[in-house]
C-alpha positions as CSV (number, residue, x, y, z in Angstrom):
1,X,-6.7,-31.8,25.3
2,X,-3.6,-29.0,24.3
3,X,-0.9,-30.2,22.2
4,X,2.3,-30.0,24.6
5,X,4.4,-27.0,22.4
6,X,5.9,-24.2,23.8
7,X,3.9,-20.8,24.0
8,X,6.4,-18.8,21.5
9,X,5.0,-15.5,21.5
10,X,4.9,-14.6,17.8
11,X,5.7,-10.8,18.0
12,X,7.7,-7.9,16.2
13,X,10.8,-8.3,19.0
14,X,10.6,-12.3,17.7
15,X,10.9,-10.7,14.1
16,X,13.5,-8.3,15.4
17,X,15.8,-10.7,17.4
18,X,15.7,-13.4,14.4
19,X,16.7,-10.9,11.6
20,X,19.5,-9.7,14.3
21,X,20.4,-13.2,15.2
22,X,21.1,-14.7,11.4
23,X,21.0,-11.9,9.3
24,X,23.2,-8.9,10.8
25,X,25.4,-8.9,8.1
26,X,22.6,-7.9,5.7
27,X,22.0,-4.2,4.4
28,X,19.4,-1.4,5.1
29,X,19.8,1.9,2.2
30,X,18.0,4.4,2.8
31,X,18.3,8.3,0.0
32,X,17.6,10.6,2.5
33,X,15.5,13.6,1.1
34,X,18.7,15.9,1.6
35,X,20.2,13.6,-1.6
36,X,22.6,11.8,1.1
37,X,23.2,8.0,0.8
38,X,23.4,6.1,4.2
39,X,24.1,2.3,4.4
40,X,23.9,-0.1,7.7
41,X,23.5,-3.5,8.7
42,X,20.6,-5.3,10.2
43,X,23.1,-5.5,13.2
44,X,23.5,-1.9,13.2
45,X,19.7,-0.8,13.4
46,X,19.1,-4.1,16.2
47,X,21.8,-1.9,18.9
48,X,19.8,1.5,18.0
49,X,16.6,-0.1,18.2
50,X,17.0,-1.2,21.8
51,X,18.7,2.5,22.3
52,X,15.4,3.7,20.8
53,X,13.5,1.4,23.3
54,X,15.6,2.9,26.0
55,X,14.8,6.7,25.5
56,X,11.0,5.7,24.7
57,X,10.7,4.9,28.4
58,X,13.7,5.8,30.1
59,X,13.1,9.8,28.6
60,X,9.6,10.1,26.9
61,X,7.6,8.1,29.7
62,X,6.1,5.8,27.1
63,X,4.5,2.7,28.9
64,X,2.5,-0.6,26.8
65,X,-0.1,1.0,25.1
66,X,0.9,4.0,24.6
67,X,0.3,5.5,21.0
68,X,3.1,6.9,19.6
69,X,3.3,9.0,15.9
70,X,5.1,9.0,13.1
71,X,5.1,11.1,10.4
72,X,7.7,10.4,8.2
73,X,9.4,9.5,4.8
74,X,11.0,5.8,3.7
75,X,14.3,5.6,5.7
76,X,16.3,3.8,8.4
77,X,15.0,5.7,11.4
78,X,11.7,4.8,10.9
79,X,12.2,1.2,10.3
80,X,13.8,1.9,14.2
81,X,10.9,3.2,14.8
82,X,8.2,0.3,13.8
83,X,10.6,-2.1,16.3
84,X,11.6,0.1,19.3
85,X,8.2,1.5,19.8
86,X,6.0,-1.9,19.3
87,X,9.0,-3.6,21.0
88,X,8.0,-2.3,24.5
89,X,4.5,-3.1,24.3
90,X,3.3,0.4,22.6
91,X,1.8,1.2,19.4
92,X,3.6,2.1,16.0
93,X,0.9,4.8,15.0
94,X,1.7,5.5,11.4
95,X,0.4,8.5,10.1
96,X,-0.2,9.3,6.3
97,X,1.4,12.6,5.3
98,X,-0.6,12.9,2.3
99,X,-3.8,13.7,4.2
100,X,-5.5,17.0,4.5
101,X,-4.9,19.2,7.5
102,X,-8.5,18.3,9.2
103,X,-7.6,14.5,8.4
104,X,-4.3,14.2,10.1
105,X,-5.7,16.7,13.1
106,X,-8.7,14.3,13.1
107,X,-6.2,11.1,13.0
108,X,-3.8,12.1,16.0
109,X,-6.6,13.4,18.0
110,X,-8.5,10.0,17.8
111,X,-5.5,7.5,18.5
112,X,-4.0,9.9,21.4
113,X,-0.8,10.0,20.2
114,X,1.7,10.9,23.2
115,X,4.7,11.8,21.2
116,X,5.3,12.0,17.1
117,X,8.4,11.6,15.8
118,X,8.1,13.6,12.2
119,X,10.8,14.5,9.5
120,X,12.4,17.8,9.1
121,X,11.3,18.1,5.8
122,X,7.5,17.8,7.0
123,X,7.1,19.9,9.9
124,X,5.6,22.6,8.4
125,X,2.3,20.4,8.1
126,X,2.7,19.9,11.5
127,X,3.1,23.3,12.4
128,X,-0.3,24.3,11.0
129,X,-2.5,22.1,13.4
130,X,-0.1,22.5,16.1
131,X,-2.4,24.2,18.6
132,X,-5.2,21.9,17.8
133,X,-3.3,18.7,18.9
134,X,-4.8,17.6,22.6
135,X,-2.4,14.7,23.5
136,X,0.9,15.1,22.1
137,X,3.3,15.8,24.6
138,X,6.5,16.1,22.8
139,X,8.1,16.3,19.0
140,X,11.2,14.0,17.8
141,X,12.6,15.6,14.6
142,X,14.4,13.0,12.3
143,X,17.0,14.3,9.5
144,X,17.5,17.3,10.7
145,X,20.4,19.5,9.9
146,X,22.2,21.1,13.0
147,X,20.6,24.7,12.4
148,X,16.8,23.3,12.1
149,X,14.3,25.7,13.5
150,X,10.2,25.0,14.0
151,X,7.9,26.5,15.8
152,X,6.6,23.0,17.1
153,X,6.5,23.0,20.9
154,X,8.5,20.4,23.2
155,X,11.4,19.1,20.5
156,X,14.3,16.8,20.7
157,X,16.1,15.6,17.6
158,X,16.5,12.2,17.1
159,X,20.1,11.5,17.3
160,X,20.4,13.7,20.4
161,X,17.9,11.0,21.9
162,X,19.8,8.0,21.4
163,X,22.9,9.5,21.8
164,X,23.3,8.7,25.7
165,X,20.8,5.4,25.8
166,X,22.2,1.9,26.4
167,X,21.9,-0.4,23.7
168,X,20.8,-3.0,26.3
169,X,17.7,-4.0,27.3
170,X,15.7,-6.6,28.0
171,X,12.3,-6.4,26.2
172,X,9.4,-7.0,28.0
173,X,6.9,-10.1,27.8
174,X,4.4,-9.4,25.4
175,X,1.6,-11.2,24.3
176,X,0.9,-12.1,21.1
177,X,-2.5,-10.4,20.5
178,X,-1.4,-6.9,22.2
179,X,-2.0,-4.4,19.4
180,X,1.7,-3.5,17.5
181,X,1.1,-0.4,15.6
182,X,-2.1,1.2,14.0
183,X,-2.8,3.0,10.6
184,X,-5.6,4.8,9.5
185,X,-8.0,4.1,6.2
186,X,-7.3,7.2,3.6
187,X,-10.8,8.6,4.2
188,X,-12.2,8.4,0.8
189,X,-15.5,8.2,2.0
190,X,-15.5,10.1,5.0
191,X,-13.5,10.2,8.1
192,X,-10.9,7.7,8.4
193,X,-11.0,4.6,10.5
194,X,-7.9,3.4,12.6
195,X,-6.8,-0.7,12.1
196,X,-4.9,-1.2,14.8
197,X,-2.8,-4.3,14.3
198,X,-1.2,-7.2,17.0
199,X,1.7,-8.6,17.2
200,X,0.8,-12.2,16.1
201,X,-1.0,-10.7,12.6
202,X,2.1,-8.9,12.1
203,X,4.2,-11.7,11.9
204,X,1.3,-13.8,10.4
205,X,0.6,-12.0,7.9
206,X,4.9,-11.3,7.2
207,X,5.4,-14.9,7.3
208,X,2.9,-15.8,5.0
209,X,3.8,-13.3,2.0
210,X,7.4,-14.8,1.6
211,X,6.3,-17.7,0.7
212,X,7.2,-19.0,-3.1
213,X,3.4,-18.9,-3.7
214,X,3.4,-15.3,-2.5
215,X,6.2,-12.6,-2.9
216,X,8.8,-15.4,-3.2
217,X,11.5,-13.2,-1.4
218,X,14.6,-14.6,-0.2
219,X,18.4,-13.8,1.0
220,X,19.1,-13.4,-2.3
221,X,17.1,-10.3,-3.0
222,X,18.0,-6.6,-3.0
223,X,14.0,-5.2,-2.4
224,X,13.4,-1.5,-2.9
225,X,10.3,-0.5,-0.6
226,X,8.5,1.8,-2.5
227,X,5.5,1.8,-0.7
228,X,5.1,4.2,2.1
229,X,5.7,3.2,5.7
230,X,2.5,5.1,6.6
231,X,0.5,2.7,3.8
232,X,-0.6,-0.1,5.9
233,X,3.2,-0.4,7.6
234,X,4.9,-0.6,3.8
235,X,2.6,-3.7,3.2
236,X,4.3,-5.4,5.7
237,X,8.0,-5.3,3.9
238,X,10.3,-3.6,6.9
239,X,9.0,-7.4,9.0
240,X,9.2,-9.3,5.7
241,X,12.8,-7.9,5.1
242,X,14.3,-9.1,8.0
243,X,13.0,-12.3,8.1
244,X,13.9,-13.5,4.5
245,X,17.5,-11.6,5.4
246,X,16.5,-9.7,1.8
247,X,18.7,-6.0,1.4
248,X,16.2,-3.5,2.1
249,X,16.2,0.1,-0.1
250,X,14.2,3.1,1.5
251,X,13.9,6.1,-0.7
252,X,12.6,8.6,1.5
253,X,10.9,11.7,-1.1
254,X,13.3,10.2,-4.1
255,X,9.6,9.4,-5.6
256,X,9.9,10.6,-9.1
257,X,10.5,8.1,-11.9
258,X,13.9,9.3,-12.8
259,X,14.5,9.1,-9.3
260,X,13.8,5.4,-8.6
261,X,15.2,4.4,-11.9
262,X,18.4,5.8,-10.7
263,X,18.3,4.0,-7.4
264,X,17.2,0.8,-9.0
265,X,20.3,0.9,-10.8
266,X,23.0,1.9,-8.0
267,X,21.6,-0.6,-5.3
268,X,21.0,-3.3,-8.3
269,X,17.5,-4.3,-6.6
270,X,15.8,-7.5,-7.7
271,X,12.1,-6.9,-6.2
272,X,10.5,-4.4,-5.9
273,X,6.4,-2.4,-5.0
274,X,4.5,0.1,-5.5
275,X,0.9,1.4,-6.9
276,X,0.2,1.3,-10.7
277,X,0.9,4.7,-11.2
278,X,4.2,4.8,-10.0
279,X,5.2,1.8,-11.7
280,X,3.1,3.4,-15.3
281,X,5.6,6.6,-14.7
282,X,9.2,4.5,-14.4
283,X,7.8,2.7,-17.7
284,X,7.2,5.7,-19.5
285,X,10.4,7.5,-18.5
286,X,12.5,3.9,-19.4
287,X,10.7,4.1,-23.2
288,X,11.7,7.4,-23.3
289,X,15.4,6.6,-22.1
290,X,16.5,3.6,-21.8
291,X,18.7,2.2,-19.2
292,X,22.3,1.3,-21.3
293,X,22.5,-2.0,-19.3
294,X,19.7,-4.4,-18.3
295,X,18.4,-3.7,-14.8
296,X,19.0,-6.3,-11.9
297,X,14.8,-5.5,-11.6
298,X,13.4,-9.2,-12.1
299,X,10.0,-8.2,-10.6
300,X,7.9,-5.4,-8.7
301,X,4.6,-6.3,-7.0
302,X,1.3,-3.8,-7.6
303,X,-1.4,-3.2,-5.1
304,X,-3.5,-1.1,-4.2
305,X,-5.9,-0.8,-7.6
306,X,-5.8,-2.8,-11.1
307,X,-2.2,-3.5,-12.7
308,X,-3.3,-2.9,-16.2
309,X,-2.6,-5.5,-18.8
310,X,-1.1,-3.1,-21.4
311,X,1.7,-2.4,-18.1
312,X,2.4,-6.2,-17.6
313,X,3.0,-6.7,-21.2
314,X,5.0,-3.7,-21.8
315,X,7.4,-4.2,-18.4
316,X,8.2,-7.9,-19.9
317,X,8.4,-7.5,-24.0
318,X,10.8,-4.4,-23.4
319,X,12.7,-4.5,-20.3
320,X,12.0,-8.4,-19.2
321,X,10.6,-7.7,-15.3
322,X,7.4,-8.8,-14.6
323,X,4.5,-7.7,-13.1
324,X,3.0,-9.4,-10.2
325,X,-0.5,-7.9,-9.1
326,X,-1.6,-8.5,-5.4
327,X,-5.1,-6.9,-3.5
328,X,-5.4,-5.7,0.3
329,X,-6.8,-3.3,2.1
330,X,-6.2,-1.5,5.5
331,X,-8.3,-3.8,6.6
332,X,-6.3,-6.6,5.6
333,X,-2.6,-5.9,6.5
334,X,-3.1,-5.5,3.7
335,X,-1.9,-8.5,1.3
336,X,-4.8,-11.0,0.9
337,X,-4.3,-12.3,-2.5
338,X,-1.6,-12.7,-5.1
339,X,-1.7,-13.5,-9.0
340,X,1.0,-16.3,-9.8
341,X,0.6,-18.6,-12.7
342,X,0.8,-22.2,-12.1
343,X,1.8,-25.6,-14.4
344,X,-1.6,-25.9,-15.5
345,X,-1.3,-22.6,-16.7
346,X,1.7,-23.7,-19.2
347,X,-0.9,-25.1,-21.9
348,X,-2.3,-21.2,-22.3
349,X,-1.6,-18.5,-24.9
350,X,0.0,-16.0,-24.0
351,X,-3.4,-13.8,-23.8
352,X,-5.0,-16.7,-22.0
353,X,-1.7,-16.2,-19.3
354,X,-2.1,-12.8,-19.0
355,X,-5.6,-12.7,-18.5
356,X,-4.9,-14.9,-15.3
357,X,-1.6,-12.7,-14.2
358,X,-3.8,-9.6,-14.2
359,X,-6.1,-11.4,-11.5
360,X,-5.9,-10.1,-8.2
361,X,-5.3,-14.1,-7.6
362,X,-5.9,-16.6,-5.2
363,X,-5.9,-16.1,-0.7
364,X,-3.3,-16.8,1.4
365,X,-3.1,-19.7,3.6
366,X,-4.6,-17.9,6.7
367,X,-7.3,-15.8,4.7
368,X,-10.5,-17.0,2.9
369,X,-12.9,-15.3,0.5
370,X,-16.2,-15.7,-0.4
371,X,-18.7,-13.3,-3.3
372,X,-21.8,-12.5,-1.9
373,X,-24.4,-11.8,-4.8
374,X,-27.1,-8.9,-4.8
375,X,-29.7,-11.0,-3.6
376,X,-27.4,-12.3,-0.7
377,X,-26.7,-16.1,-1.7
378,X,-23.0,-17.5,-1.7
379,X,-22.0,-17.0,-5.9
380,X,-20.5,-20.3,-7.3
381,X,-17.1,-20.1,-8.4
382,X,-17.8,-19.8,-11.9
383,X,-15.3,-16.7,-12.5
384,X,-18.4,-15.1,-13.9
385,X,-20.6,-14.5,-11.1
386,X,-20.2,-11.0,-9.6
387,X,-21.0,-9.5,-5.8
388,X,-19.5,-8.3,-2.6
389,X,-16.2,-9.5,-1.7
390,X,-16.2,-10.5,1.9
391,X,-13.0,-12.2,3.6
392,X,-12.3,-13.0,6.6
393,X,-8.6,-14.9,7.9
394,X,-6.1,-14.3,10.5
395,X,-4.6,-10.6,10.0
396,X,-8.3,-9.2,9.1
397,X,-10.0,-6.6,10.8
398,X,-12.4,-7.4,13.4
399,X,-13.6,-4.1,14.0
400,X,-12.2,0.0,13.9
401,X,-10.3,1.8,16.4
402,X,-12.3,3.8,18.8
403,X,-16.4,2.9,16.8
404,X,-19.3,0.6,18.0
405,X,-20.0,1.3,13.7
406,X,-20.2,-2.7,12.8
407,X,-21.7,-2.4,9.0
408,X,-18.6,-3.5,7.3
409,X,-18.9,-6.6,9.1
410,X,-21.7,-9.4,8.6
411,X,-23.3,-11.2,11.2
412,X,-21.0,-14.5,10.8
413,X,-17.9,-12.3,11.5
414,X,-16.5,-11.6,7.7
415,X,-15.4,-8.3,6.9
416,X,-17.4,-6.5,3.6
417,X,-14.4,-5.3,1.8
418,X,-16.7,-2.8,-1.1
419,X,-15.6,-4.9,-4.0
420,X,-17.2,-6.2,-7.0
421,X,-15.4,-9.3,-7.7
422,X,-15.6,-12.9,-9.0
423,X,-13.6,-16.0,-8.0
424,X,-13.3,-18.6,-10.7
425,X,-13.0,-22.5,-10.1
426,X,-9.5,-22.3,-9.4
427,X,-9.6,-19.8,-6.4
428,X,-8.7,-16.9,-8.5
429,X,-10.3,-13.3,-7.6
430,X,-10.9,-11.0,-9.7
431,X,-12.0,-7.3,-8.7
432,X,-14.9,-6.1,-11.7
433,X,-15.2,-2.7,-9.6
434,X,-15.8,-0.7,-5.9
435,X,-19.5,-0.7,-5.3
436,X,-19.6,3.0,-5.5
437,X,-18.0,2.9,-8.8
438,X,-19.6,0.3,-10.5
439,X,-21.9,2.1,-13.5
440,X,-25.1,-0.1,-14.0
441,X,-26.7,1.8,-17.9
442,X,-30.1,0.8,-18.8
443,X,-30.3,-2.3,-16.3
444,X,-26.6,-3.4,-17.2
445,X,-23.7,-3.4,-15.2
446,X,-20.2,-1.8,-16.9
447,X,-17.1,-2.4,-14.9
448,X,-15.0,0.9,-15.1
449,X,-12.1,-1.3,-14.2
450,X,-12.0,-2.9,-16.9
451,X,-12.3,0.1,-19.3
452,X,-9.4,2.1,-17.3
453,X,-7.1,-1.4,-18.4
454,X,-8.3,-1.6,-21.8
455,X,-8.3,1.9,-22.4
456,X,-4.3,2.6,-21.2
457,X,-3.4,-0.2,-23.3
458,X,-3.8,2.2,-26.4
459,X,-0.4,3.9,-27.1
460,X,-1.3,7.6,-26.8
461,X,-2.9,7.1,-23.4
462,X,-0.7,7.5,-20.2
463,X,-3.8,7.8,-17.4
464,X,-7.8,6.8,-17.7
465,X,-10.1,7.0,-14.9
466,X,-13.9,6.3,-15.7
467,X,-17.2,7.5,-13.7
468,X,-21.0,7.0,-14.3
469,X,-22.6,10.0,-14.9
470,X,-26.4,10.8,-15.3
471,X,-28.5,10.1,-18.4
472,X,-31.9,10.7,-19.0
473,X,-32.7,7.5,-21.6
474,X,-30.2,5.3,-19.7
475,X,-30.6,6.2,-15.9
476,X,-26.2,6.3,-15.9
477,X,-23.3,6.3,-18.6
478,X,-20.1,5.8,-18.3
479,X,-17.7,9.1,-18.5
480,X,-13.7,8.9,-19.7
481,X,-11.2,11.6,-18.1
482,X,-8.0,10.6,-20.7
483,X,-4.5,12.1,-19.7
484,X,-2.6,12.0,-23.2
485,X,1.2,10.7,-23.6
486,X,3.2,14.2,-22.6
487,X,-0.1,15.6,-23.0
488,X,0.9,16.7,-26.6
489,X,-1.0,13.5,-28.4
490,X,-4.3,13.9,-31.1
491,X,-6.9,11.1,-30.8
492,X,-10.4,11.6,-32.0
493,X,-13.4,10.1,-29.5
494,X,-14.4,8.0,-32.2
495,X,-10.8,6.5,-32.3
496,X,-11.0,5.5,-29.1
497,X,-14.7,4.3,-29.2
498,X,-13.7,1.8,-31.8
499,X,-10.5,0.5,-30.1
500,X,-12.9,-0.4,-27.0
501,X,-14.8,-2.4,-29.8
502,X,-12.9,-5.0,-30.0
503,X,-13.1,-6.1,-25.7
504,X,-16.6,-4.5,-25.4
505,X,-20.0,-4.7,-26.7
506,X,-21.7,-1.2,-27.8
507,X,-23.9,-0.5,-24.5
508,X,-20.8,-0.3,-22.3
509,X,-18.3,1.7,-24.7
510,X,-17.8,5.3,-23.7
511,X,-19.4,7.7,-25.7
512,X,-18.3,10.5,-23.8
513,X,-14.3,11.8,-23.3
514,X,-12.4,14.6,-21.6
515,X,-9.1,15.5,-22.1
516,X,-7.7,16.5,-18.8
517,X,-3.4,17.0,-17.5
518,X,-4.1,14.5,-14.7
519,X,-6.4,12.0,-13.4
520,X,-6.7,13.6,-9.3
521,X,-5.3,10.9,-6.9
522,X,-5.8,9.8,-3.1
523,X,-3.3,10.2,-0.7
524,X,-1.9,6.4,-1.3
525,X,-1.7,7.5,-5.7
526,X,-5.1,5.6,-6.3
527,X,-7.5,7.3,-8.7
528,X,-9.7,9.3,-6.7
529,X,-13.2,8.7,-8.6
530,X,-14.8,10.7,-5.8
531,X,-13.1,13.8,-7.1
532,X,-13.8,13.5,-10.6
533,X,-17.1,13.1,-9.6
534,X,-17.1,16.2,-8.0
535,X,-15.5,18.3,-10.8
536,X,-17.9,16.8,-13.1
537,X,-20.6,18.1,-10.8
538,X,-19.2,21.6,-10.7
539,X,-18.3,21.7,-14.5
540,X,-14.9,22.0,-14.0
541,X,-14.6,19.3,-16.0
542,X,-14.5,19.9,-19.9
């Protein structure tokens, strides 16, 4: 028997019409890379997403399923973009411009994109793969100024195709499940792999992350999105925006500390995201200046690797925001988990709180986790125990774009996320490592993790990535690549080996250091491991 309710479909127009419908009034911001300001209302971007929706049929010939590109920085057109293109039943293809040229010829090539709308500022690496592109049929350039030239075949400008479109339309019927937009892994360990999203995930998964629990976001917040929109759809914040009727802040290429410290300031924004390393640069350039008046910051959520303990501490004792660490994946859409302290957490020291804050913390109602040891029994959860975290829930993968390649997946359906990770008694996860980076010395496994956090909690230290490397008594050993503060720091390897002391016993403390400008970083400003690797291999690093 079927419960008698409605079938609502949840979808991105649902998202769309509700933020419209109660929320108009609220803003969108977006610091275009030209240095310009512009400022709307939810109302405003509703009339030029249907306009959008209009010319995507009405003058590019996009029909449901379509894949459509973009290639573009944090502003109000693309936000548009993620609504009038899944709002007609074809997919957002978001397209990460951080890849290499054979990546992002590889990406558009695989998902078929019929038409890429792309930023004046980034044409150029469009222009070099031009030729190799198969599918696309025709170029939309966003922000550009009226003289704009490229050698990219088949353009329009953005404006100039909304500019005669009706801003009515009735959106089609979609179902729930039809696939809403589609990004691609960042091909760390080979080619990437498209996740293409559906509707009801989106708004699952959007739903689920306001939640007091979870981001906590509300009409009260100002949120500056610092996460790119081609990074798993901006974690989900241009849906999550309109639903909680928060102010949303787009800074386009305004990426550099000084930059976003600025911004933060103007649009007084009270949340905020980002990767470690972003957020480790606005620290360092607020210690160095600091603001004259108290930012309206009151918190900024990390994914995307560890949120070292040193940063958590440091945000709250000087500046008073706090760090909240999250974990997802492409795979994942991508939140899964989130680190919040609860009552029974009051009785704790202060070490004994932050130790649980710097969790990747517990699932989402809609997502469960499980550790899968070495020998492939279920771990207890003992917060000790370490394997293979596996999860499985209602915005997870079920398998990539376009491959019959099913070994990320186990027989029972849960998706094998890479992770070394425990999960203690009260549901908290917490990541130990990525298989592949995991160093196991003389039988013994060393979490590189957790050297990376202890190791940029010493003051002279502003980046540290760690590797195995070979030994001959030992089998591996670990490796540290240190980036000093302003590169202009002294500190002697036996300094260093006996800060570690005081966390770690002798067999997994560093014996080995190199002083380098910068640790390399993947296209989403994670550590890339596999490039250090490779430098070490080549001895160009020293």
């Amino acid at each position: 028997m079927e419960g008698l309710i409605m079938n609502y479909p949840l979808t991105t127009n649902t998202i769309l019409e509700y933020g419209n419908r109660v929320f108009h009034h609220k803003k969108i911001i977006s610091h275009l890379p030209d240095g310009t300001r512009h400022e709307y209302r939810f109302g405003d971007m509703y009339k030029r997403c249907k306009k959008l929706a209009n010319a995507l049929t009405q003058k590019l010939g996009i029909t449901k399923g379509d894949m459509v590109g973009t290639f573009a920085w944090n502003h109000a057109p693309h936000i548009e973009l993620y609504y009038g293109i899944s709002g007609i039943g074809a997919v957002c293809h978001t397209i990460n411009i951080r890849l290499s040229s054979q990546q992002t010829e590889f990406i558009i090539n695989n998902s078929e994109d019929k038409v890429i709308f792309v930023d004046a500022t980034l044409v150029s690496l469009l222009e070099k793969i031009t030729t190799l592109l198969e599918t696309v049929e025709c170029y939309v350039i966003i922000n550009a100024p009226k003289d704009f030239t490229t050698t990219l075949p088949n353009t329009l400008h953005y404006e100039d195709l909304l500019a005669d479109q009706s801003e009515d339309i009735e959106w089609p019927l979609l179902n729930e499940n039809d696939a809403s937009s589609m990004c691609y892994t960042s091909g760390t360990t080979g080619l990437p792999k498209g996740v293409l999203y559906s509707h009801r995930s989106t708004f699952l998964h959007a739903s689920n992350i306001l939640s007091p629990n979870a981001g906590n976001y509300s009409n009260r917040d100002t949120i500056l999105l610092v996460v790119p929109q081609f990074h798993v759809m901006a974690w989900g914040f241009p849906y999550m925006c309109l639903l909680s009727g928060s102010n949303m802040v787009l800074p386009s290429s305004n990426l550099q500390p000084e930059a976003i410290i600025k911004i933060l300031k103007e649009e007084k924004v009270t949340k905020a995201n980002g990767v470690p390393t972003i957020w480790l640069g606005i620290y360092q350039a607020m210690k160095k200046d600091p603001p004259n008046e108290k930012l309206a910051l009151e918190e900024y959520l990390v994914g995307g690797s560890a949120l070292p303990k040193s940063l958590i501490e440091g945000f709250e004792k000087d500046f008073g925001i706090k760090g909240v660490q999250a974990w997802g994946m492409t795979e994942t859409s991508p939140l899964g988990t989130l680190s919040r302290l609860q009552p029974k957490h009051e009785q704790l020291s202060d070490k004994g709180k932050l130790e649980i804050r710097a969790k990747q913390g517990i699932a989402f109602p809609g997502v469960e986790l499980r550790i899968i040891t070495d020998d492939g029994t279920l771990a207890p959860t003992d917060g000790k125990t370490m394997g293979e975290l596996q999860i499985k829930g209602a915005w997870t993968v079920s398998s990539y774009f376009k491959t019959n390649n099913h070994e990320s997946f186990t027989e029972d359906g849960w998706f094998k996320t890479g992770d070394v990770s425990t999960i203690d008694e009260d549901g908290y996860m917490e990541i130990k490592d990525r298989t592949k980076d995991l160093i196991k010395s003389g039988g013994e496994w060393i979490s590189s993790v957790a050297l990376e956090s202890a190791l940029m909690a010493h003051p002279k230290i502003k980046e540290a990535a760690v590797i195995a490397i070979p030994d001959e008594k030992w089998v591996e050993k670990p490796l540290a690549s240190i980036v000093l503060v302003n590169n202009e720091s002294e500190i002697l390897d036996e300094e260093l080996m006996g800060f570690l002391s005081r966390d770690f016993v002798k067999y997994q403390i560093p014996k080995d250091y190199i002083y380098i400008n910068e640790v390399p970083k993947t296209s989403v400003g994670k550590f890339d491991k596999k490039e250090i690797r490779r430098l070490f291999a080549e001895g160009k690093l020293t």
